[in-house]
Structures are given as C-alpha cells and as structure tokens.
N, C-alpha and C positions, 0 to 999 in steps of 0.2 A: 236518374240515379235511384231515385225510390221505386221503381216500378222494376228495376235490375232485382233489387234486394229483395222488393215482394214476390217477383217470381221465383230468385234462387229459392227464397223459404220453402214455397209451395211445392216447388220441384225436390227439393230435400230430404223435408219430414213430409209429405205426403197429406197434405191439410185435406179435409174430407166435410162437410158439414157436419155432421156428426161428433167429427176431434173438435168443429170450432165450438160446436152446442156447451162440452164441456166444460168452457172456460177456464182462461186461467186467472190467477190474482198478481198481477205487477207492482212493484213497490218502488215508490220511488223517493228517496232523500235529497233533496233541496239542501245547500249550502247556505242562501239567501236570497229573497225574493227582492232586494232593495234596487239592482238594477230593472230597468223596464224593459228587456228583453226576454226574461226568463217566463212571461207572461203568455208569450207566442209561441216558445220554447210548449210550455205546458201545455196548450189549447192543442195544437198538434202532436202531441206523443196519446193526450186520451184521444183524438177522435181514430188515431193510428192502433191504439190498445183493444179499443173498441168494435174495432172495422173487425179484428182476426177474433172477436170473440170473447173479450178479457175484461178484465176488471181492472181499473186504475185508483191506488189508494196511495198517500203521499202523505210526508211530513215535514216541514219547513224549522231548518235547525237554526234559523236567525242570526249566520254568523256565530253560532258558538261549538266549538269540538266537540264540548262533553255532552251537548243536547243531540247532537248528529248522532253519536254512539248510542244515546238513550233511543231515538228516532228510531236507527234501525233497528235496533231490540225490540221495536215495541212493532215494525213492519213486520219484521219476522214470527214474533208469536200470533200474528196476524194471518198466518200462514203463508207466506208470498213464495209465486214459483221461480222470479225472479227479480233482482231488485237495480234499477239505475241510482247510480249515486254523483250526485253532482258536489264532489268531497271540496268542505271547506279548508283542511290542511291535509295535504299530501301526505304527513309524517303522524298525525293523530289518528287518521282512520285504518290503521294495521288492526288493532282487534277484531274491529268489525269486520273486516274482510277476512281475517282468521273464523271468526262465527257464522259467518254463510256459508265459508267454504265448506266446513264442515257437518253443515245441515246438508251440503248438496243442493246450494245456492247458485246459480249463473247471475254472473254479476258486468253494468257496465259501468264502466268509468266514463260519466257525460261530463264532456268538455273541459275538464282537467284531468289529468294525468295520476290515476293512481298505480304507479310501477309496483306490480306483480301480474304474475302470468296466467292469474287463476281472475283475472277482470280483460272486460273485450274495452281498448279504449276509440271511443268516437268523439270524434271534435275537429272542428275547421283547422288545417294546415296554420298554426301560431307562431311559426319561426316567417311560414310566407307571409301573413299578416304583418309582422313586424318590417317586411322586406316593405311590404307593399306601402304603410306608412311612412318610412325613410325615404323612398323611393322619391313621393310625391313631395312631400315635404324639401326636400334635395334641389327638385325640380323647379322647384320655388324659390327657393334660399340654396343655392350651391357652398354658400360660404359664410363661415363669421360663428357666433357664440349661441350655442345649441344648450336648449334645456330639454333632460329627460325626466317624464315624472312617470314612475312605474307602478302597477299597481301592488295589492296585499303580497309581503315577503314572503308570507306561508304559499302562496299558490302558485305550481311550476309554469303558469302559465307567462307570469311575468318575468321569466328567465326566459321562458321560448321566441316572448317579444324582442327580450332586447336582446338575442341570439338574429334575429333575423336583421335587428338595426342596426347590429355592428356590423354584418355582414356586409351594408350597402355604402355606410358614413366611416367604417375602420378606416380603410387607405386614407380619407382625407382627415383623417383627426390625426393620422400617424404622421399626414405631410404639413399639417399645420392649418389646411385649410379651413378645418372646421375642429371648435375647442368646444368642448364640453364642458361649458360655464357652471354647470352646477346638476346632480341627479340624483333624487330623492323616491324613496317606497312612500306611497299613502298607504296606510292604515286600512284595511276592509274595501280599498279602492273607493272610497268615497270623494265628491266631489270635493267637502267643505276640507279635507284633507289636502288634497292635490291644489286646491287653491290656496291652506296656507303655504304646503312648499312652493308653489311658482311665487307666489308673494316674498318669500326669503329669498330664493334665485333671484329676483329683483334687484331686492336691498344693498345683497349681496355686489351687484354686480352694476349695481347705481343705472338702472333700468338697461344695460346694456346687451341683451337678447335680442338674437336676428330668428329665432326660430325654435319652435317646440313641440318633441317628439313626446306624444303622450300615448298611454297601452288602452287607454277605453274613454268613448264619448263621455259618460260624465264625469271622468276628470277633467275631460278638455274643456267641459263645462263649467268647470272649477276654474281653471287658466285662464279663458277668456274673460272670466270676470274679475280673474286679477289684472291681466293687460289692460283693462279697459276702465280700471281704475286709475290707470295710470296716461293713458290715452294711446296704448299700443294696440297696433294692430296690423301681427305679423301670423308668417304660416305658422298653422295648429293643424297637426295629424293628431289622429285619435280612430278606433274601431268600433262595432257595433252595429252600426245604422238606425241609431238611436235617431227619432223622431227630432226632438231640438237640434241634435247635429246634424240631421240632414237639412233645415231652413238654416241653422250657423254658414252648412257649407254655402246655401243661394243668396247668404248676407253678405257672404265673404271674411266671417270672421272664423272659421275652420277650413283649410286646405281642402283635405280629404274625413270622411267616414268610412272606412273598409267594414261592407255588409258584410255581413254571417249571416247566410238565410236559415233565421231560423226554424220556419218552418219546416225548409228541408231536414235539419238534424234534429227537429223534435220527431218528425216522422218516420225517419229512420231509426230513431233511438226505441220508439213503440214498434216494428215490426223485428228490429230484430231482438228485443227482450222477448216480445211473444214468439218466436222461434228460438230462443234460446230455454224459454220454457216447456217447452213441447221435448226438446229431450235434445234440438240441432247443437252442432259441437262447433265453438268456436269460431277455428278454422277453416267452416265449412261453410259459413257466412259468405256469399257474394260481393268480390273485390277485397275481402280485408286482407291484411299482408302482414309480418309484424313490422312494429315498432320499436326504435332501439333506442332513442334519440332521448331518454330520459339521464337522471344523473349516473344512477350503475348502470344505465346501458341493458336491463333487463330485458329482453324478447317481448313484446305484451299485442295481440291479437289485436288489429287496428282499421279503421274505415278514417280518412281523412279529408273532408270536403274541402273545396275548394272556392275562398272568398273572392268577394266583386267588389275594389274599390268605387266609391262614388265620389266623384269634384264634379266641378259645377258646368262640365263636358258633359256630361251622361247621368245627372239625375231623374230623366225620363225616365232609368231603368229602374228604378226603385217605384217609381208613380206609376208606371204601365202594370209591374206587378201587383198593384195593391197593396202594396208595404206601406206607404204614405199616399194620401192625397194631394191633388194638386194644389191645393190652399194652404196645406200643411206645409207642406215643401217649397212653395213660393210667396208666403207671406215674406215682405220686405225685401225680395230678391233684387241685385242688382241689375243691372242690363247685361247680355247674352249667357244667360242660364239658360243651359239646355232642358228643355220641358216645360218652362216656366212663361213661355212666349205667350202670345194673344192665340 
C-alpha cells in the first residue's frame, strides 16, 4: 500500500533530488496523545516526512478545541506547506480549515473525519471496524443483553463504529435476540470513563450483561475492570491493538482487538502530506476515491485502509510483525493461543 502511494507521488510531481534538497515543512495537529497508539502513528509519519525531504513540526491540543485552533495558528505562521490534523471535534475545527485554505494550505484529515472537500481524508475503514468488533463479539455471544460503550460524542468516529455494529447485531435486536441493555458515550474516550458507564450498565441491569461491544482498547480496559469487580467474565470487543488488549485478548478477558496498523497510516499520512506539498492535487493521490459516508454526505478525497482483527486464533500476526513481543502478548496466556505456544 505505501510503496503504491510512494511511487504514484514520484510518478506525478516528478520528485528529483534537487526538489527533495528543498524541503518542505509539515504541520501536524494532534487531537490528543493520551491513547498509546498515536505514538506509533507519530514515529512513522516523521521518519515517512523525512525520507522525501521534509521537516516534521507538531503541536498537541490535549483534548481541547480552542488550543487545536491556537495549535494550528501558531503551525501556520510557522510557515507549513502542509498540515495533518488529527481534529479533536469535527464541528470546532471549521475556522481552521477556513484559515489554511485560504493561505493555500493542503490539508489531511488523519483518522477522523473532517467533512469538507478542501481536506484529503485518511483512516482505517471505521464502519468495517465496528462490523468487525460485533462480528466477533456475536460469535461468542450470539444472544442475550449487549452493552455498547462508545467513545467522545464530538468525534464522527464513534458514529462510524456504531454504524458498522448495528449493521451486523440490527436484525437480532429487532428480533429480540439480542437487547441492548444499556449505551453510553465516554467522555474524551477515556478509560476511567467507559468503566464508570459499564459500572452503571451493571447496576442497572443487576450484573445482567452476556456481552460488550466497546469502540476502543482502552475502554474495554475500563470494562474489564468493572466486570471483574464483579466477577464477570464475558465477550469484550474493543479496537486498536493496543499492547494491554492484545495480552486481555491471550488472557481471555477481551474477545477481539481490531488492529489499525498504524504504522502503515502514519506512513502513508507523511508521503502523502509531502506530495501534497510539492504542489500533487488531491485527486491525484494513488487509490484515493471520495468519501460520502459523512453526516451531509459531502464528497471529501479519501484513502481507507483496511484493519486485521486479532482473537486469540491469530495473535502470531501482530508478534510476527513487531507490533508486540511475544512476552508481551503471552504473558498469562491461556492454553491454545495462537503464537503463544512453546
């Protein structure tokens, strides 16, 4: 996939040594660094910025709108030739994408959805994510009282999740098989969040939960540690491939982790900023298609990778690739985890 995107670039704007000598300056706005994936996300877009010639300068809006809007203002008279924005609300970062556009900024929207047509969006397929969590979760639990804990209301991503889970568990909630005992937004998607709503789901429902559909590992890290105050221990979908979820999944107390590699979308997200810096038009990006799938439906220039569940069948595939170590990932494992054998 990344070696597609690097040569369409080369093949397009005509990269030369000379053009790379020039350098350009990448900007890039961070939403929040508090999950631990964004970490890998990062390490891979500089050494991708880097590789075509570029400079990587970033600013971490910790969760808050008005510092994002500062962030990028301050990326901008920084002079950036283009800027990735990993937008903490969907609905607060319209100025700022009015203010680049109009410097004659190319802009990407990483891994959430900022609907206008003047941003390239890239991010893992999050309606199939959600498909793929219900999926396994389903497979486990075909029946009985489902808790959804979704993440931050502001980010379209946790509509796109629970777009892809109604997709798989609708018919059966319509036929009665499966009830949707209780579903709650956490707050910034934090764990200590998502573990007090699965903690009221409980109360509520006088521990009566056969199964729980969560939108990211450290919620479901939240979850498990409310189930397991109470001494349950039932299927937990959750996405990421967050390091603790993938030993949860070899413990047995997470179903499934649906990986996002992120390295691949931090690398992709640095080659094609730096070809969008050089002058490459959108549309002209290798593979991208549009996008409709937002709330108005706006057209928006798009690359959508394609995520790898992990259950405790095929964790190898996350340890083969260096994502986890084999200690990591089978510390406390039970018996027949894939990877995790002698």
């Amino acid at each position: 996939m990344n070696k597609l995107i690097t040569a369409a670039i080369v093949a397009t704007i005509g990269f030369t040594s000379a053009a790379l000598a020039e350098g350009k300056r990448i900007g890039v706005s961070w939403a929040s660094f508090q999950e631990e994936r964004w970490k890998t996300d990062e390490a891979a877009m500089v050494a991708a910025i880097e590789a075509a010639g570029n400079t990587y300068v970033s600013a971490d809006a910790q969760s808050s709108s008005a510092k994002q809007l500062t962030d990028i203002e301050a990326l901008m008279s920084q002079g950036v030739d283009a800027l990735i924005i990993n937008a903490w609300d969907k609905d607060a970062i319209g100025p700022a994408i009015d203010a680049a556009a109009n410097e004659g900024i190319p802009m990407i929207g990483y891994d959430r959805l900022i609907e206008d047509e003047r941003t390239f969006y890239l991010t893992f397929d999050n309606v199939g994510v959600g498909r793929i969590i219900a999926e396994s979760v389903v497979a486990a639990q075909p029946k009985g009282n489902y808790a959804i804990i979704k993440g931050d209301p502001g980010d379209p991503n946790a509509g796109f999740l629970l777009q892809g889970m109604m997709q798989v568990i609708g018919g059966a909630v319509e036929s009665g098989d499966i009830v949707i005992a209780g579903e709650n937004f956490s707050d910034s998607w934090k764990p200590e969040n998502a573990q007090k709503n699965m903690e009221q789901i409980l109360t509520a429902n006088d521990n009566n939960i056969d199964a729980v559909l969560s939108q990211n590992d450290g919620m479901a890290g939240g979850v498990v540690a409310a189930l397991s105050a109470q001494g349950l221990v039932i299927p937990v979908g959750g996405q990421d491939g967050d390091l603790a979820a993938i030993n949860r999944v070899a413990r047995g107390s997470q179903t499934v982790s649906v990986w996002k590699n992120a390295t691949d979308l931090g690398t992709a997200a640095g080659e094609i900023a730096s070809a969008l810096a050089q002058g490459t038009l959108m549309t002209d990006i290798e593979g991208a298609s549009m996008f409709t799938g937002g709330e108005k439906g706006t057209p928006v220039p798009s690359i959508l990778l394609d995520p790898t569940p992990l259950t405790k069948a095929n964790l190898s595939v996350a340890i083969d690739a260096g994502h986890i170590s084999k200690e990591q990932a089978c510390e406390g494992a039970m018996d027949g985890v894939d990877g995790c054998g002698m």
